[in-house]
C-alpha positions, 0 to 999 in steps of 0.5 A: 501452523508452522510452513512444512519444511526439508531440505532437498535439491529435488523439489519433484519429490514433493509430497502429494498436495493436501485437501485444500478444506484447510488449506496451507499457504505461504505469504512471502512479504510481511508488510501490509499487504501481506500480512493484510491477505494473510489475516484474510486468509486466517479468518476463513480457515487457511494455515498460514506462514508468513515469510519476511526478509527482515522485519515484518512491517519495516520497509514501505509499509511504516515509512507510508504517508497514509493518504486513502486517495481514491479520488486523488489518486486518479485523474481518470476513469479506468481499472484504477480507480474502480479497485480504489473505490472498492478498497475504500468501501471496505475501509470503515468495516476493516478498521473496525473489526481491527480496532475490536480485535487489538483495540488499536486506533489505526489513525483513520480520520476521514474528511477529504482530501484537497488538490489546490493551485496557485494559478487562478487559471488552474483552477478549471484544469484542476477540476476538471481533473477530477470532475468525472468522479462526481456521479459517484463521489463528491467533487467541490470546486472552492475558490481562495475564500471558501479555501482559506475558510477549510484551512486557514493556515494555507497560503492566501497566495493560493488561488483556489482548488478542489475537495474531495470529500470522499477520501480519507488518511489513515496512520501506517504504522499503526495499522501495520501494528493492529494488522500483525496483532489481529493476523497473529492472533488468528494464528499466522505464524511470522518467520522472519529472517526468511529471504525467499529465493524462489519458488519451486514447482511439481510439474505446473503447479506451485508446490512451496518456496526455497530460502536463501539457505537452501530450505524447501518450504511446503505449501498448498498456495504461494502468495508472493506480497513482496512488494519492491523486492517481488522481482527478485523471487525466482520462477515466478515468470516475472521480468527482473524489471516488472516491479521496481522500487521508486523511492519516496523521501519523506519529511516530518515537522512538528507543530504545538497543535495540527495546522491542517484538518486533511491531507492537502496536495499542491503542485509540488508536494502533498501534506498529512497532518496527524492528530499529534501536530505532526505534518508529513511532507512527501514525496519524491519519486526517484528511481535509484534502485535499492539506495536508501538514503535521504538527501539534501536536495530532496529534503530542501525540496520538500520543505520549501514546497510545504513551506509554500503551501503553508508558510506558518510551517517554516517554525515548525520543529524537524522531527525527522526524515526518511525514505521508502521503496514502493513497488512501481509498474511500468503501466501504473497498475498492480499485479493481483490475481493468478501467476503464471503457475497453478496455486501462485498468486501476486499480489503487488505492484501497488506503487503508492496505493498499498495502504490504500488498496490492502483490504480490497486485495487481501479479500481478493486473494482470499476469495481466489484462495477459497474459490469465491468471486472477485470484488471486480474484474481482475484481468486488468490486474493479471499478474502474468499480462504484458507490461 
């Protein structure tokens, strides 16, 4: 159903709110993890637009590694890590249902993840790192032969490390394509070249968005999903410095055939390998504001840590370079849940985790939109809390 929109600078003259049996709600961001809450909110009965600045899909979302790290990514116990493992379990299921609905396969190939080390003495501080997890999850300790035997073309310079078997990669792109698919034909309707300057308001309420263009947008529910530009959304209380855009270069080689089996991280860059023969080398982590570009140094890093890692890299083709803004927090925890205005949520923040975290938070959302239950205790989350 398209947004209800007018042009009006007395946004107090709103019309009176709708039943919320169906109701209508504005996505603002459509990369993965709006459009993952919009489809969410398709599938239970909301009309919803999803509004984005460019192209739906285009920003961090495609230029994603793909690492489903919940155990990876977090070294200790904490809120983190309990939404992490609450994603991952909904993972089999949802790519499931998007490979029924598009018939796209989105690249999901479990298998683990592995952190590894050259220093033999690293090898307890590295699993210890991670040894917490293993009531719930499978932590193994491998030395250089029993690492060499997983992936034999690793450096024999390693001296050892740890698998988590629990974790998984998936392809973004690809899930992105199958996400948009599945949400239009739940009927979301895209609108893109919309840049959204802020949300207004009736009285405390959230009442609809207002473009660039001066268009008033109406709506029961705002959802702000915009990921690194979600700062810039006015009258959403959000501090200009709550979420800002860490840039991550990224380098893609390409090989006859893959010369790993999972995701491998070392000290100074992590490897995903695709199906094709294609490795991905990331990242950086750079805090330059909106600045896209690639640079030589970044590039020259990341290939000589990847060639470190596994030197048969060094005769592989350089298919490509990019870089990406993902949206970072000062305390390393996304925003989900209630803003600071009746019928506004957030849902960003989620730095290098968003492939990993959009089915947990776009079911989230929806169940905040439906009056359901959370997943899991959401005020380490709350959008409106002190960073």
């Amino acid at each position: 159903m398209p947004a209800r929109s007018r042009r009006s600078a007395s946004p107090g003259r709103s019309k009176a709110r709708r039943s919320t049996a169906k109701p209508h709600v504005l996505v603002v961001g459509g990369g993965i993890m709006g459009t993952s809450c919009a489809l969410a909110l398709a599938r239970r009965g909301a009309a919803v637009t999803v509004l984005e600045k460019s192209i739906p899909g285009a920003e961090a979302s495609s230029a994603a590694a793909g690492i489903l790290g919940a155990q990876l990514e977090c070294t200790a116990p904490g809120p983190l890590y309990e939404l992490c493992r609450a994603s991952m379990r909904l993972y089999p299921s949802w790519v499931k249902q998007l490979t029924e609905d598009t018939g796209i396969d989105v690249g999901y190939r479990p298998g683990g993840t592995m952190s590894v080390v050259f220093d033999r003495a690293a090898i307890t501080g590295a699993h210890r790192r991670f040894a917490w997890q293993a009531p719930e999850g499978s932590v193994e300790r491998v030395g250089r032969r029993r690492l060499l035997e997983l992936e034999p073309a690793l450096s024999p310079a390693l001296a050892g490390g740890v698998l988590l078997e629990d974790d998984a990669r998936i392809t973004p792109p690809l899930l992105y394509r199958a996400t948009h698919i599945a949400a239009a034909r739940a009927g979301v309707t895209f609108r893109t070249g919309a840049f959204v300057r802020r949300v207004f308001t009736e009285g405390e309420r959230a009442r609809g968005v207002a473009l660039d263009d001066g268009t008033l947008l109406e709506a029961d529910v705002v959802v702000v999903a915009a990921g690194s530009w979600t700062s810039l959304v006015e009258g959403i209380s959000l501090g200009s410095s709550r979420v800002v855009p860490a840039r991550g270069q990224i380098v893609e080689l390409e090989s006859p055939a893959p010369v790993l089996s999972r995701v491998v991280c070392g000290p100074r860059c992590y490897l995903i390998p695709r199906d094709d023969g294609r490795t991905l080398i990331g990242s950086t982590l750079e805090f330059v504001g909106y600045q896209r570009n690639v640079t030589a140094r970044g590039v020259r890093d990341l290939l000589g840590a990847a060639i470190e890692l596994v030197p048969a890299l060094a005769d592989a083709s350089l298919r490509g370079t990019w870089s990406n803004f993902r949206p970072y927090t000062a305390d390393h925890l996304p925003l989900i849940g209630r803003g600071a205005l009746e019928g506004l949520l957030i849902a960003s923040g989620h730095y290098r985790n968003g492939i990993l975290l959009a089915p947990a938070t776009a079911e989230t959302i929806a169940r905040l939109v439906f009056g359901g239950r959370p997943l899991l205790d959401l005020n380490p989350f709350d959008p409106t809390r002190q960073p």
